[in-house]
N, C-alpha and C positions, 0 to 999 in steps of 0.2 A: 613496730617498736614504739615506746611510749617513754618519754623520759622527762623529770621536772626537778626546778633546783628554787630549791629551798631560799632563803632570802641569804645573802653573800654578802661580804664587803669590798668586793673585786674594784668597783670604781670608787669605791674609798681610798682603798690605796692609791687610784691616778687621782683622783680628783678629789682625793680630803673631806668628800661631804655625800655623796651619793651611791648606795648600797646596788649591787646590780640583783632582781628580781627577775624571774625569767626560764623557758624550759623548750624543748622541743616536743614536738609529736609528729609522727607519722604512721601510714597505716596502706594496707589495700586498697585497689579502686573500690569506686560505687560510682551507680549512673547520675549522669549529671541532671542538674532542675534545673531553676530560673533565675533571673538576674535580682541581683543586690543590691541596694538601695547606697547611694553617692554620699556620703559625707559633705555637710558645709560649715564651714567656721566662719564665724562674724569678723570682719574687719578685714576681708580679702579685700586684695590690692587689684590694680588697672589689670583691666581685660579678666577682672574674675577668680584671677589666681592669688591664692591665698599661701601666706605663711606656709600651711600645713603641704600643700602641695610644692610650695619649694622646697621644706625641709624632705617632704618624699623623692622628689629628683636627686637632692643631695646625699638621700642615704644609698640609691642605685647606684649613682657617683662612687662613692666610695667601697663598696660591697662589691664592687665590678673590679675595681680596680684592686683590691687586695684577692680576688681571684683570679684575675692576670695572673700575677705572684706566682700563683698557688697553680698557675697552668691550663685553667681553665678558662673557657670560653666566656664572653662577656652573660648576664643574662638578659636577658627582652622586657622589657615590663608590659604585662598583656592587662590590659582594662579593666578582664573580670578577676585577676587575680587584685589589683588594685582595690574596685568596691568591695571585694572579701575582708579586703586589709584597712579599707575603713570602716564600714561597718562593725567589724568587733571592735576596732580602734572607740570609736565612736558609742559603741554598748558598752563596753565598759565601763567609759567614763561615765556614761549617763547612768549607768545600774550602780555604779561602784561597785567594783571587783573586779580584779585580775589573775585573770587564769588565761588556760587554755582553751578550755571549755565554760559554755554561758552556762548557767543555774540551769539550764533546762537539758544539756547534760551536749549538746552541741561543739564537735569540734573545728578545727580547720579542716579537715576534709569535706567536712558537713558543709560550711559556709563556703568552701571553693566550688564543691558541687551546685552548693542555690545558685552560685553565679555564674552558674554554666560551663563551669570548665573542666571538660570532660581529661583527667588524669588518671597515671599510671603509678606514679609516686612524688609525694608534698612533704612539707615540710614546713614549719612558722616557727620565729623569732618575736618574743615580745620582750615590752622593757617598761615600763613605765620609773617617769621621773628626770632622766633627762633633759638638759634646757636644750639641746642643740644635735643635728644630726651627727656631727663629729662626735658628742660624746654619748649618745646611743649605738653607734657601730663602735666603736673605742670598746664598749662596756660587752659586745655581742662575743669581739673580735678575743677579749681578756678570757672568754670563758669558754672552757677545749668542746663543749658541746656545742654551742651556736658555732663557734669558730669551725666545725666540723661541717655543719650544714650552709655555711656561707660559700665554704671549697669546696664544697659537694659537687664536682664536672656534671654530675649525671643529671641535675636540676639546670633547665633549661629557662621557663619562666620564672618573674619575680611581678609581685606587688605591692605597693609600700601605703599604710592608712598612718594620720596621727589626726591623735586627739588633741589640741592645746585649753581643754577645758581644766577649770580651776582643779587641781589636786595630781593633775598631769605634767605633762605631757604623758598620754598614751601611745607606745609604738609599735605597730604591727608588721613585719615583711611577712609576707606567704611566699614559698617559693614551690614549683610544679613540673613538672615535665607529664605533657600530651599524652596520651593513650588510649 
């Protein structure tokens, strides 16, 4: 299954000023490769953690707990699903453009597999523009496709990347279950 949404005014209506941009994809395995390179943003705080890594704990936070709700188990946040989800977070910015797939035709499966995580069935949320975690899930949560993949029981891992470079914020979750 492969789905994308066109540009929306979904957080304009909550939020008077921010359009939500954004699509799902998923697909068949394929065998896994190698690890993905880490994300840094300038001006991390004590002991290294940066903004961008808070605002990713805050979006597990909240994506966890509106699938409570929704009856499902919390998800795990796995590492390599993490540098998945910074690295595109992170290429994007740096390339400018927002898709699902890089110019080189690469998707989240693609980039879950470089990072070694061998899965059964994925899933990704992006968003770019958002100032804040609450209203990047706000904007996931507004729209019946992501909103679909957030309550998805059957996705067990999650990984959260953002970008906070100029023209952003970039926001990436990958979501996975093992196989």
């Amino acid at each position: 299954m492969q789905c994308r949404r066109s540009a929306a005014p979904v957080l304009a209506a909550l939020l008077g000023v921010i359009a939500l941009l954004g699509g799902c994809t998923s697909r068949e395995p394929v065998p896994a490769g190698s690890a993905a390179a880490l994300l840094t943003v300038p001006g991390a705080g004590a002991g290294g953690r940066s903004t961008a890594d808070e605002y990713a704990r805050r979006v597990v936070t909240l994506v966890n707990a509106h699938r409570e709700q929704a009856g499902c188990e919390p998800l795990r946040v796995d590492d390599r699903l993490a540098a998945a989800a910074r690295a595109h977070a992170g290429d994007m910015a740096s390339r400018g453009y927002y898709e699902h797939r890089s110019p080189e035709g690469r998707d989240g499966g693609d980039r879950i597999t470089a990072a070694g995580y061998r899965w059964s069935r994925w899933a990704e949320n992006i968003h770019k523009g958002p100032d804040g975690p609450e209203a990047a899930v706000t904007g996931w949560l507004a729209s019946p496709t992501h909103e679909r993949i957030v309550a998805d029981c059957a996705l067990k891992d999650t990984g959260v990347g953002v970008s906070l470079e100029p023209g952003g914020p970039w926001w990436v979750q990958d979501f996975a279950t093992s196989g």
